[in-house]
C-alpha positions in Angstrom: 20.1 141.8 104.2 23.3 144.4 104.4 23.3 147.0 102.0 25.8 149.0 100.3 24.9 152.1 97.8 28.1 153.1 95.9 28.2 154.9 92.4 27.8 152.8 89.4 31.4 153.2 88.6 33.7 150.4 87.7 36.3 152.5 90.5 33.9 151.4 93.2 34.5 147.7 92.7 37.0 147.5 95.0 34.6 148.2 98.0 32.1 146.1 96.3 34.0 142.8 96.5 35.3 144.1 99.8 31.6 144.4 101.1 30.6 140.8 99.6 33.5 139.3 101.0 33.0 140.3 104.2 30.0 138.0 104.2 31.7 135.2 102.8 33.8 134.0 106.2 32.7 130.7 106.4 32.4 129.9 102.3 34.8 127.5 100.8 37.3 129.1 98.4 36.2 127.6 95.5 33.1 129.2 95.4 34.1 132.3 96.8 35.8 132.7 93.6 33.0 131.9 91.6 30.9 134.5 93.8 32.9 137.0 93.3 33.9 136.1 89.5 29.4 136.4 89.0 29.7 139.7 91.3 32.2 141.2 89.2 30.6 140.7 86.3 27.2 141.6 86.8 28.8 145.0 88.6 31.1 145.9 85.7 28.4 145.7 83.8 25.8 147.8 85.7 28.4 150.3 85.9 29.6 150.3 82.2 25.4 150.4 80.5 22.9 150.8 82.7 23.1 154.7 83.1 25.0 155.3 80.1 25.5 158.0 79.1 24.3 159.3 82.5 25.5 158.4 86.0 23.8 156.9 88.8 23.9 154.2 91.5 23.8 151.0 92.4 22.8 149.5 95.4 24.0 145.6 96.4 22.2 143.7 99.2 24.1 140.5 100.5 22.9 138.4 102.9 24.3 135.2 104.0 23.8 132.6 106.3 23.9 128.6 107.0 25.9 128.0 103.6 24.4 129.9 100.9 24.7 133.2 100.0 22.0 135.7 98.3 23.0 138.9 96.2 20.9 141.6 94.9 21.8 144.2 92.5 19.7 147.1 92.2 19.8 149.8 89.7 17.7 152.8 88.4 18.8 153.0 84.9 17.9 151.4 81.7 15.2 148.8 82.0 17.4 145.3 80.8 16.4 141.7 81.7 20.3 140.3 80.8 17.6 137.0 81.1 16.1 137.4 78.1 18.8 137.2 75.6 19.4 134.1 74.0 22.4 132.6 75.4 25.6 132.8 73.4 26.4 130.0 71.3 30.3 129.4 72.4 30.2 126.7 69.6 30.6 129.5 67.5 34.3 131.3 66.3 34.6 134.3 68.4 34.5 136.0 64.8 31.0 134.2 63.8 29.4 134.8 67.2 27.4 138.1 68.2 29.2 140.3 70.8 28.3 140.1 74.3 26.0 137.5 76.5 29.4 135.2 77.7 29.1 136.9 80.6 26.2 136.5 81.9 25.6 133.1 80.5 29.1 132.0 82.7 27.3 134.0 86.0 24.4 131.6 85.1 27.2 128.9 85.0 28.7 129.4 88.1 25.6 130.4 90.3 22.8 128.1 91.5 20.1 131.0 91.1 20.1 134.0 88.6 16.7 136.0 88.8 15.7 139.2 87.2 12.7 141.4 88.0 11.5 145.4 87.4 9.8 146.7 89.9 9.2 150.4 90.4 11.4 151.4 87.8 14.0 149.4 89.3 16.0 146.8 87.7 16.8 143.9 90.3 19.4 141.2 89.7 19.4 138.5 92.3 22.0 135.8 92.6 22.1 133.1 94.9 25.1 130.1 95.5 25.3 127.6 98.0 27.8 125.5 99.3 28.7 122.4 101.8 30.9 123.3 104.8 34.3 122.4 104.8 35.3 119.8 106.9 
């Protein structure tokens, strides 16, 4: 996998998308933009709670090949499964419903795997999308 370590700083997503994308040559527009619609928002979020109010970084491994793609986020910050939370109920008002969760639930949407694990004090997001060549 490549690897890129950039603050967790929502200025850094710029080179974030810039390193994803770079590894996205042969994926189909369509779900490049759902790649890097999941890869936003996981990122934005990283950078925006996990070292709040602290700083720290975040490191994103990519690795793609034969038409799928694999992500990693990996952060030192505040242990958080975003897994674990019920899903938002969008059947809801936005008034009756409980802030946050539409983000991740529409990463889980859009991506064919969404995996959390903590391992040595590190939280590690891992998303995965395929897709059929274009023809």
């Amino acid at each position: 996998m490549s690897e890129l370590t950039v603050p967790a700083a929502i200025e850094q997503l710029s080179a974030v998308h810039s390193f994803v994308n770079d590894k996205l040559e042969a994926c189909p527009h369509k779900e490049r933009v759902q790649i890097e619609t999941a890869v936003e928002e996981i990122f934005v979020n990283i950078a925006r709670y996990a070292y709040y109010p602290q700083t720290g970084n975040v490191t994103i491994r990519c690795k793609a090949e034969d038409g799928s793609v694999a992500i990693q986020f990996l952060d030192r910050g505040v242990p958080f499964n975003p897994l674990s939370r019920e899903d938002a109920d969008t059947t809801l008002s936005a008034e009756a419903r409980n802030i946050g969760g539409l983000g991740i639930l529409m990463v889980k949407g859009i991506m064919d795997v969404v995996d959390y694990a903590y391992t040595d004090s590190t939280n590690i997001l891992t998303i995965k999308k395929s897709w059929q060549a274009e023809k």
